[in-house]
C-alpha positions in Angstrom: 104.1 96.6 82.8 105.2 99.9 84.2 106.8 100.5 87.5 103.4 101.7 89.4 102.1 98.3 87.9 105.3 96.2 88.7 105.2 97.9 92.6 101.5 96.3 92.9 103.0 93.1 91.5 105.5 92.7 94.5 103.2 93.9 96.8 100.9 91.0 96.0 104.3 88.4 95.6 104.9 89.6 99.5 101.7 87.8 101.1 103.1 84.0 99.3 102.7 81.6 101.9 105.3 79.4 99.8 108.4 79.8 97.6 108.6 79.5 94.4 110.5 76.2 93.7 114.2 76.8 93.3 115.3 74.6 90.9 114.6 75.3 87.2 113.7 71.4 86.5 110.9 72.1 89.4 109.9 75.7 87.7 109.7 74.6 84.1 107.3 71.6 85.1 105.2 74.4 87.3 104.8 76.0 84.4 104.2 73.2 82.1 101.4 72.2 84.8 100.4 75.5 84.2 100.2 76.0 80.7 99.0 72.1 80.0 101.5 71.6 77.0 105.7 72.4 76.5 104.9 74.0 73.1 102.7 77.0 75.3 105.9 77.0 77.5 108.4 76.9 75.3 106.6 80.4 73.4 106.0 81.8 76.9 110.0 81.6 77.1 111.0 81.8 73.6 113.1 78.8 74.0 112.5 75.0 71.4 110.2 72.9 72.7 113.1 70.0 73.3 114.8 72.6 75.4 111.4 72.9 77.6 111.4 68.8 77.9 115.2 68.8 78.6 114.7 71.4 81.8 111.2 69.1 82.8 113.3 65.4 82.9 116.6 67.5 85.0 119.0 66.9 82.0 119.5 70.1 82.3 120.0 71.6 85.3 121.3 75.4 84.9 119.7 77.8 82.3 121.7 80.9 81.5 121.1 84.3 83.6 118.3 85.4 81.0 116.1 82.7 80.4 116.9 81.8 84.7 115.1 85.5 84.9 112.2 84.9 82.5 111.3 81.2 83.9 111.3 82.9 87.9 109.3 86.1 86.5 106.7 83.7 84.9 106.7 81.6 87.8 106.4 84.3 90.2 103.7 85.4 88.3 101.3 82.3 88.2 102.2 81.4 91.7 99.6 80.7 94.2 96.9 82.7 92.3 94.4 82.7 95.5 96.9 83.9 98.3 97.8 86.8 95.5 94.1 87.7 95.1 93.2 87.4 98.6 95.5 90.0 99.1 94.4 92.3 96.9 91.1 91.7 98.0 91.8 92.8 101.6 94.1 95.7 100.7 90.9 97.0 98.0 88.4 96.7 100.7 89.9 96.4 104.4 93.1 97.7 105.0 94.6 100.1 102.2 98.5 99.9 101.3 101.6 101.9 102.6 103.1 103.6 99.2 106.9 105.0 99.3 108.6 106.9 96.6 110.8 108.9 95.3 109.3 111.1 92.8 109.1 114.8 90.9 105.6 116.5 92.1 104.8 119.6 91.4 101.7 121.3 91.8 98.7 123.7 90.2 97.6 125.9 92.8 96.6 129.4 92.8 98.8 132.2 90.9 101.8 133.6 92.9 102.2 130.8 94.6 106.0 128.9 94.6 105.0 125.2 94.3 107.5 125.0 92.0 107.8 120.7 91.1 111.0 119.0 93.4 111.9 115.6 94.0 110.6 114.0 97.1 110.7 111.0 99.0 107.4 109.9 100.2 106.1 107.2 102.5 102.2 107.5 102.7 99.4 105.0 103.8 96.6 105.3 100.8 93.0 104.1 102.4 91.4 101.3 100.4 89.5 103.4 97.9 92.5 104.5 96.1 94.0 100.7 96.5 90.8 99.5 94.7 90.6 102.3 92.1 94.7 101.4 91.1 94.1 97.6 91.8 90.8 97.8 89.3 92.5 99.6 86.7 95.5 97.2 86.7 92.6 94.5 86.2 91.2 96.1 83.4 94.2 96.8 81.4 95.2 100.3 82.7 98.3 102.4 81.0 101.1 103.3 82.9 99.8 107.1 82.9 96.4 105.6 84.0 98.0 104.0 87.3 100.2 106.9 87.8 97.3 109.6 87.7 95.6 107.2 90.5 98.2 106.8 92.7 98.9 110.7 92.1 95.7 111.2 93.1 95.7 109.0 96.3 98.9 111.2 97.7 97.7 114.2 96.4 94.1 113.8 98.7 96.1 112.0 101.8 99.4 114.0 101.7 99.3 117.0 100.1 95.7 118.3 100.6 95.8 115.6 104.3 92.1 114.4 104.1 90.2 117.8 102.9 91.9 119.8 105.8 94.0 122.2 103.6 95.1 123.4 100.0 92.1 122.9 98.6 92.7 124.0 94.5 95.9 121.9 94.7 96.1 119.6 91.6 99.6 116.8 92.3 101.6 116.3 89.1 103.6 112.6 89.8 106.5 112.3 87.6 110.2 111.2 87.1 109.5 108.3 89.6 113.0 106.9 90.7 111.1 104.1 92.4 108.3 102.9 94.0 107.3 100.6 96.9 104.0 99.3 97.4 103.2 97.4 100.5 99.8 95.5 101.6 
């Protein structure tokens, strides 16, 4: 995924009620409980199938940094699938999320005007519509661009135009994203 998609990821990961197991024995059989057979975990990882059973009966006990990275990203994202959606539940129809970035806008406004595109570092609460408009479009299979336009649209009716009350032509161009935080 992208890094609007990846920021909605954590945000969900934040509202576990557990941690993931630590050990990679305990992971790799999460994820064989998961996927029902070693063969489906063993493609997941891109690992042999022996290697899979090895990691399941603790005969081996330390995997190297990448596969270690891939086995706690694929268990992070099957873990505690309700909590997660609960989550995104509340923040699509209750409470909204708290965005932060540090991004390139610039804007379309009227001619003469000098909203020339700058980085900035932004820290905005987006009410639930715009939560379940990017949250629905992640669902479905959404681009990067697709997720990005949302969220760009979110700050641009909160921040930059602040609910209706000013700059009213003002179209928000989101780009160059150095990072971005997502919290429910």
């Amino acid at each position: 995924m992208g890094i609007v998609g990846d920021g909605l990821d954590k945000a969900a990961q934040h509202a576990f009620t557990r941690p993931i197991p630590k050990a990679a024995g305990a992971q790799m059989r999460y994820l064989v409980k998961q996927e029902k057979t070693t063969k489906a975990v063993a493609a997941l990882l891109g690992i042999s199938q022996r290697t899979v059973e090895r990691y399941v009966k603790d005969q081996i006990k330390r995997p190297k940094a990448d596969l270690a990275s891939r086995l706690e990203t694929e268990v992070k994202r099957r873990w505690q699938p309700l909590v997660r959606k609960r989550a995104r539940d509340r923040a699509a129809k209750q409470t909204g999320a708290v965005i932060e970035t540090r991004a390139r806008f610039g804007f379309t406004a009227a001619p003469g005007t000098t909203d020339d595109g700058r980085m900035r570092r932004i820290t905005q609460h987006l009410p639930p519509q715009f939560v379940g408009r990017l949250l629905a479009a992640q669902d479905a299979g959404g681009s990067e661009a697709e997720l990005q336009q949302i969220a760009a649209q979110g700050l641009q009716e909160v921040y930059f135009k602040d609910g209706g009350g000013r700059a009213q032509g003002l179209l928000v161009e989101f780009t160059d994203i150095d990072y971005i935080g997502i919290t429910f």
